[in-house]
C-alpha positions in Angstrom: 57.6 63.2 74.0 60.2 65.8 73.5 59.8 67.0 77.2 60.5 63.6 78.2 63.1 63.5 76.3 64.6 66.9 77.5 63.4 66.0 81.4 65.8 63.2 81.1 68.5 65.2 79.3 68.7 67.9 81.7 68.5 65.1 84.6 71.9 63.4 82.9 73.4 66.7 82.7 72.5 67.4 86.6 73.8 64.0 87.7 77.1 64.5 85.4 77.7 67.9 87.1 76.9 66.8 90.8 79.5 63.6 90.1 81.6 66.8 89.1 81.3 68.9 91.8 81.8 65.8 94.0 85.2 64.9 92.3 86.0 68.4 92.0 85.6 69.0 96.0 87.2 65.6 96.7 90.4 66.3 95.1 90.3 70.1 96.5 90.3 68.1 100.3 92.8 65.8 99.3 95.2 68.5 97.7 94.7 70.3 100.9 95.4 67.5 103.2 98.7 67.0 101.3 99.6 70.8 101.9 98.9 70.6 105.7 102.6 71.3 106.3 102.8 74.4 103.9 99.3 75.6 104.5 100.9 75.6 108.0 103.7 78.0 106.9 101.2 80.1 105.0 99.0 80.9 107.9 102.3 82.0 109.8 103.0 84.3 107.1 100.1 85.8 107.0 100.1 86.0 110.7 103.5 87.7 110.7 102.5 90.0 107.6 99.6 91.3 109.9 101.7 92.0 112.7 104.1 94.4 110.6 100.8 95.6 109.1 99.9 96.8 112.4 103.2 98.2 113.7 103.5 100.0 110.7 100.4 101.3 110.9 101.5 103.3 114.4 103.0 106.6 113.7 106.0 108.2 116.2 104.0 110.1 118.8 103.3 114.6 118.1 101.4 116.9 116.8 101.9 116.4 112.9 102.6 112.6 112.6 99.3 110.9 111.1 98.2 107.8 109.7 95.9 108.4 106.2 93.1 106.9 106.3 92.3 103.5 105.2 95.9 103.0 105.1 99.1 101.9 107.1 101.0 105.0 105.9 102.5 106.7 108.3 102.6 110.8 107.3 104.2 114.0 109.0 103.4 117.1 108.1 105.2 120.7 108.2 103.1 123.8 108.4 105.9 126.1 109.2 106.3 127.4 105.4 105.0 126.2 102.2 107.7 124.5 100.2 108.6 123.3 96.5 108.6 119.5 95.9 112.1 119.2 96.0 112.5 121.6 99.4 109.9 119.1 100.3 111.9 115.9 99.4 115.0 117.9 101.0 113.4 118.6 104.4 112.2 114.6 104.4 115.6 113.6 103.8 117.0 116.1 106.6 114.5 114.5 109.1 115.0 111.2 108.1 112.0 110.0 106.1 111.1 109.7 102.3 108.7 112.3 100.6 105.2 110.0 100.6 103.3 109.2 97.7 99.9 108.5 99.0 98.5 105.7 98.3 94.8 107.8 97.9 95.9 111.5 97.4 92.2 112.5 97.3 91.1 111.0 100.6 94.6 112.3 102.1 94.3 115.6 100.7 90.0 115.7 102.1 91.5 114.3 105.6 94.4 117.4 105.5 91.7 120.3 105.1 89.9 118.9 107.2 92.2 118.3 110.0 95.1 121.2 109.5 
């Protein structure tokens, strides 16, 4: 008697969370249908926010420009002397850029030994 009793409880409780689900996905397609116009605008942004993505992900042709790994960044390095971090942040400035702060310093620093 009490597994009949719970067969049919658990039963309800499957048909109450179906109708949920149901409802649930119903009004998900109906909100969506009403955001056609914006959803629109969002898959352009995230078009366009790709494409900078990649062009920022392309560094200036030579020698010492790199991009890290797993990253956009774009990095140059100088090998002619070692420098301070703010003769570091000086030369940047001279040659136009900022003094990076990776994003992963330990993969970038593995991908510098093991390139330079």
């Amino acid at each position: 008697e009490f597994q009949i009793s719970h067969d049919a409880t658990v039963k309800k409780i499957q048909k109450t969370h179906d109708t949920s689900i149901k409802e649930l996905i119903e009004s998900i397609k109906r909100e969506t249908q009403s955001m056609k116009g914006p959803m629109n605008q969002i898959t352009s942004i995230d078009a366009s926010v790709k494409k900078i993505q990649e062009t920022m992900g392309r560094c200036p042709e030579g020698e010492r420009s790199f991009t890290s790994p797993g990253s956009f960044q774009c990095f140059r390095i100088f090998l002619d002397r070692p420098r301070t971090w703010e003769e570091a942040n000086l030369k940047c400035k001279a040659e136009g850029m900022v003094l990076p702060k990776p994003f992963n310093a330990v993969v970038l620093r593995k991908y510098l030994m093991e390139r330079f």
